[in-house]
N, C-alpha and C positions, 0 to 999 in steps of 0.2 A: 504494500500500500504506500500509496506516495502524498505528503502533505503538501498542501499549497500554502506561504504566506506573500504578502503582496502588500504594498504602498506605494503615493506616487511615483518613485524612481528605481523600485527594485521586486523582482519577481522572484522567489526562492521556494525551489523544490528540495524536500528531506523526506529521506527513504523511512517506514517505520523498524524495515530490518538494521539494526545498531544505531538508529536516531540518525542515521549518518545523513550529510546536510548534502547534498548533490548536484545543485545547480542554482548558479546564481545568475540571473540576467537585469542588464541596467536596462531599462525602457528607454533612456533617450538618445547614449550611446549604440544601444543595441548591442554592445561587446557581452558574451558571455566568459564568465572568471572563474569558472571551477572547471578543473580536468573533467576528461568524460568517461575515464575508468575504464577506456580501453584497455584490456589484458595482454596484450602485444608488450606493453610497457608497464600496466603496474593497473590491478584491475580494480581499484579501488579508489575512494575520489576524497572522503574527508572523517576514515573512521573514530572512533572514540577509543583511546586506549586503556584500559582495568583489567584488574587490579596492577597489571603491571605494565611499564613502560622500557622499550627496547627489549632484549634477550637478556637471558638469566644462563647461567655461568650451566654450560652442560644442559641447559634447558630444566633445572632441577634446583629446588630450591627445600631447607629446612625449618618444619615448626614444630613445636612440642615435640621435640624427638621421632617426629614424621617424616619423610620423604614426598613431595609430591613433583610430578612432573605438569610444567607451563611452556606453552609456545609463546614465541614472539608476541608481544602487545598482548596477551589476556586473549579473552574470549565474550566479552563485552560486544564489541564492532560484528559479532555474528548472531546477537539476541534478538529477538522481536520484542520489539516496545510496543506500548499500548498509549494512547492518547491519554493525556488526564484534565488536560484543556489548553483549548482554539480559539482564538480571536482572527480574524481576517489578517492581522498584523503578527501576533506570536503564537507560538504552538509549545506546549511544555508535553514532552514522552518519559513514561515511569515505567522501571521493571521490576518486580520483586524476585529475589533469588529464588525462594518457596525448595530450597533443598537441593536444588538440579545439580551444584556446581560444587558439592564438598568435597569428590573425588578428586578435582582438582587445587581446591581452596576452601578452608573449610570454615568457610563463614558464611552467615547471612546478613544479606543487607537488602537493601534500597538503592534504586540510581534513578535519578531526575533528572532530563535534558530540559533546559530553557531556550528559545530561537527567540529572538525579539526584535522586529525591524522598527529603526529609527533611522530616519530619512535616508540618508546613503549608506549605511555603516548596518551590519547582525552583529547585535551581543549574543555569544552562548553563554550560558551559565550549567554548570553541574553542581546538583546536591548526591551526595553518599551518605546513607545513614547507616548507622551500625545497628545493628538488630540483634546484639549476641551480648551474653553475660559476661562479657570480657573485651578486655581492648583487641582491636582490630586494625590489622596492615596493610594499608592500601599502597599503589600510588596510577595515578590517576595523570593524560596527558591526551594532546588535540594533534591530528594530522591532516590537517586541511591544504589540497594540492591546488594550485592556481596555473592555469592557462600561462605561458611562455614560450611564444610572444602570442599575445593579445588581437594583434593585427598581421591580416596577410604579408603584409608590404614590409615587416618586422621580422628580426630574426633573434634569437635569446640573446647574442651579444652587447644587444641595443638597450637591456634593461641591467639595471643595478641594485643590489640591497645598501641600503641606508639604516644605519643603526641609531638608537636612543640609550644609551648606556641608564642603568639605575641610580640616580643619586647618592653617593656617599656610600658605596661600594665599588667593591674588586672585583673587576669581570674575569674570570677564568674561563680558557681555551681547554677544549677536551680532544680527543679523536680516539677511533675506534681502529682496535685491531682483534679478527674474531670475533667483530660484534661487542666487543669487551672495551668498558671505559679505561682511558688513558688518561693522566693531568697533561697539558700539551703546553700550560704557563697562562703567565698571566699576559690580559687582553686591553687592558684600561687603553688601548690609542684607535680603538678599532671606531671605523666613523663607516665607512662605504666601501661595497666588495661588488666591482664587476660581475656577471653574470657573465659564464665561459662553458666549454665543454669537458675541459680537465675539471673543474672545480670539486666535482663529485668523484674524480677519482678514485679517492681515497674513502670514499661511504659520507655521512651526513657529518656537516659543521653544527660546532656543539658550544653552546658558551652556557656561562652563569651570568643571573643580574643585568638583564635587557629589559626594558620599558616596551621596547616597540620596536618594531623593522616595516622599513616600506620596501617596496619592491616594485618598479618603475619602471617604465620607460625613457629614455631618453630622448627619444622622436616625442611620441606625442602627451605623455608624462602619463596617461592611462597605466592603474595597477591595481596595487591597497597595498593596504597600513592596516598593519595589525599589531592591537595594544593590546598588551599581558602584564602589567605593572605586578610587583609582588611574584610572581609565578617564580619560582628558582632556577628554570632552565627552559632552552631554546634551542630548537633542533631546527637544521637547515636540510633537505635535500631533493636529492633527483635520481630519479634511477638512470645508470651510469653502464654503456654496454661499454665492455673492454674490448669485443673483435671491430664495432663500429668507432671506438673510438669518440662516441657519443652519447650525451647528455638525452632524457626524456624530454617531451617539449611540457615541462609544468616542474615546479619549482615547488614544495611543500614550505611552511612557515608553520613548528610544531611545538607551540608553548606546554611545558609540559611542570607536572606536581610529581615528579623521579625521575629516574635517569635507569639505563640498564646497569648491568652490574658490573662492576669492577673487577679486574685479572685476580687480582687477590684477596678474592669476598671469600669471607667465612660457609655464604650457604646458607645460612641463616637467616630468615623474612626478616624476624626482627630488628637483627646489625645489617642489614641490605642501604649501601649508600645511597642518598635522598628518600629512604623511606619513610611515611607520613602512619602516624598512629590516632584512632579516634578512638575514644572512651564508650564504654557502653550507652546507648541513645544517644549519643553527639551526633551532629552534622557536620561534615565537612562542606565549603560553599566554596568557589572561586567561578569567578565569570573573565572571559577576553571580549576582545573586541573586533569586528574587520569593517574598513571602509571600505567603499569600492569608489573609486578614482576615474 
């Protein structure tokens, strides 16, 4: 099933399998800004990642002296949501766990998607309730891929990231090897990074403490800006053919509440680097933002 929301300048389709948001069109531009998930290159357009974000070390992770095995990003982005309420403007999608997923995690919660259009710009927002007589490990992140380039007559080189560093923070540089986090130093001078086909090489650009990144054009400055203030990390990428020698044409902007896990994790949910803890009945809340340009 596919939800409609709509206001004067933007028309936005979201799947209810994973809430995933799947197509954004500007009315007056007419440019459409979401990949289209073609499988050729990456068959997905803007999934939700839960409980966990990136890979886990052997794909296996420890709690209460348990073993369990997790794929990449959780199993969230493959659930059917059920509508909890629609305005012609927002849509909020809720799922209950109701037991399905212990073999793999063994908690129960709540997950709330929020879509909210205000004039040019969707805010999402997610709530995670903890539903269990004990604290609960989450971590929770957005991968939303954007069209690159935008227009025929454009080519990815013509567009740029532009960064917002976090006030009164150290931005750290990460990279992945094995999928596995690396420290890669620190980043405090980082302002603008060209858009190239090596770029992704090496798998996704990874910082800490970014406010926002736009992502642009240079011709006709058509893109978005997407704000995550507060979020602890920021994942950049494109899927990257080695025999072609090239970049996918969509560029992901992936504000993310953890990070995957580090060469030398414990294995342990609970010691798992950027991971986030809620108290029995807490909510976790964080909302981003995208403009479209």
């Amino acid at each position: 099933m596919t939800i409609v929301i709509e206001n004067e300048l933007l028309k936005v389709e979201i799947a209810s399998s994973g809430a995933e948001l799947r197509k954004v069109k500007h009315k007056k531009t007419e440019l459409d800004y979401m990949w289209t998930g073609d499988k050729a290159y990456w068959g997905r357009v803007s999934p939700v990642l839960f409980p966990i974000v990136g890979r886990l070390k052997d794909d296996k992770y420890e709690l209460n002296g348990k073993t369990y095995e997790m794929s990449q990003h959780g199993f969230l982005r493959d659930v059917i949501f059920e509508v909890a309420e629609q305005t012609s403007t927002a849509v909020t999608f809720v799922v209950e766990s109701g037991g399905r997923f212990l073999d793999v995690y063994p908690y129960e919660f709540k997950a709330l998607i929020h879509y909210k259009l205000k004039e040019d710009s969707l805010a999402v927002g997610w709530e995670i309730v903890n539903e269990n007589n004990e604290e609960m490990y989450f971590s929770i992140g957005a991968h939303p891929a954007f069209n690159v380039p935008l227009a025929e007559n454009e080519t990815a080189a013509d567009y740029t990231l532009y960064f917002t560093p976090a006030e009164n923070q150290s931005v750290t540089e990460y990279e992945l090897k094995d999928a596995l986090i690396h420290e890669k130093g620190n980043a405090n001078d980082i302002n603008a990074i060209q858009i190239k086909d090596s770029l992704f090489e090496k798998d996704a650009l990874i910082y800490s403490h970014i406010d926002s990144i736009k992502l642009a054009s240079n011709l006709s400055n058509h893109g978005v800006e997407v704000r995550f203030a507060n979020f602890p990390y920021v994942g950049i990428w494109s899927n990257y053919s080695k025999t072609e020698g090239k970049m996918a044409p969509f560029v992901c902007i992936e504000p993310w509440y953890g990070i995957a896990d580090t060469f030398n994790t414990t294995g342990k949910l609970n010691e798992k680097f950027g991971i986030n803890k809620l108290e029995t009945g807490e909510t976790f809340q964080a909302e981003y933002e995208v403009r479209f340009i």
